[in-house]
N, C-alpha and C positions, 0 to 999 in steps of 0.2 A: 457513531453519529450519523445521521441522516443527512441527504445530501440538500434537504429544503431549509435545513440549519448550517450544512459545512462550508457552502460557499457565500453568505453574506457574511459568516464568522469572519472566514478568508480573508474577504477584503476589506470588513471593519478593521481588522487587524492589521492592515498593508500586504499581506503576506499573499495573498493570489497570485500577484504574477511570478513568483518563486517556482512554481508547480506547475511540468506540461501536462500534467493528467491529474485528475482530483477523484478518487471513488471510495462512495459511502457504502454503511449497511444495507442500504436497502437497493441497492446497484447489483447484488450476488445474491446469489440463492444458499449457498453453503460459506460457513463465516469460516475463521482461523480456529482450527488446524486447517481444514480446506484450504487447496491453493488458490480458490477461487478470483480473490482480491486480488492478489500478484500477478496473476495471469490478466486478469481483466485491463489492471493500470499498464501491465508491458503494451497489449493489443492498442490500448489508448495511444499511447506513447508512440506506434510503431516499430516494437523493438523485437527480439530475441528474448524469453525469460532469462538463456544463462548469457543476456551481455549486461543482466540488472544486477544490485546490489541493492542489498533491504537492508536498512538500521533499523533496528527491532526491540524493546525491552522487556518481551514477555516472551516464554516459551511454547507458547502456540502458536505467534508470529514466525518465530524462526525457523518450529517446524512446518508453517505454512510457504513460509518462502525458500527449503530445501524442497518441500514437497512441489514446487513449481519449477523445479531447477537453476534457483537463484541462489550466489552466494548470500551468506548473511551474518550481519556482523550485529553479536549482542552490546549491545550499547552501554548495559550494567555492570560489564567487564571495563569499560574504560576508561 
């Protein structure tokens, strides 16, 4: 999703203030498998990639947030 749709989605739905960092497709250059995402949203966030954890339910995700040095937990497992 684009980020000129994710964040009125957001907060039509209540859910913004849920999320310290919010990044769409069109925020990176290289999508998932790329770690581009996960990296982008830790830098947002001010964090460490290996102090994140990704919930993920596709296998590009997962390997896009090992590929950034996050754990990652498949969510279709649980």
């Amino acid at each position: 999703m684009k980020a000129p749709s994710l964040r009125p989605l957001l907060a039509h739905l209540g859910l913004r203030r849920y999320f310290d960092a919010v990044v769409a497709a069109d925020h990176v250059k290289h999508h998932k498998p790329a770690p581009d995402t996960f990296l982008l949203c830790a830098q947002r966030m001010g964090v460490q990639p290996t102090q994140c954890v990704v919930f993920e339910d596709a296998d590009f995700g997962i390997q896009a947030a090992r590929a950034a040095g996050m754990d990652a937990v498949d969510v279709r497992l649980l």
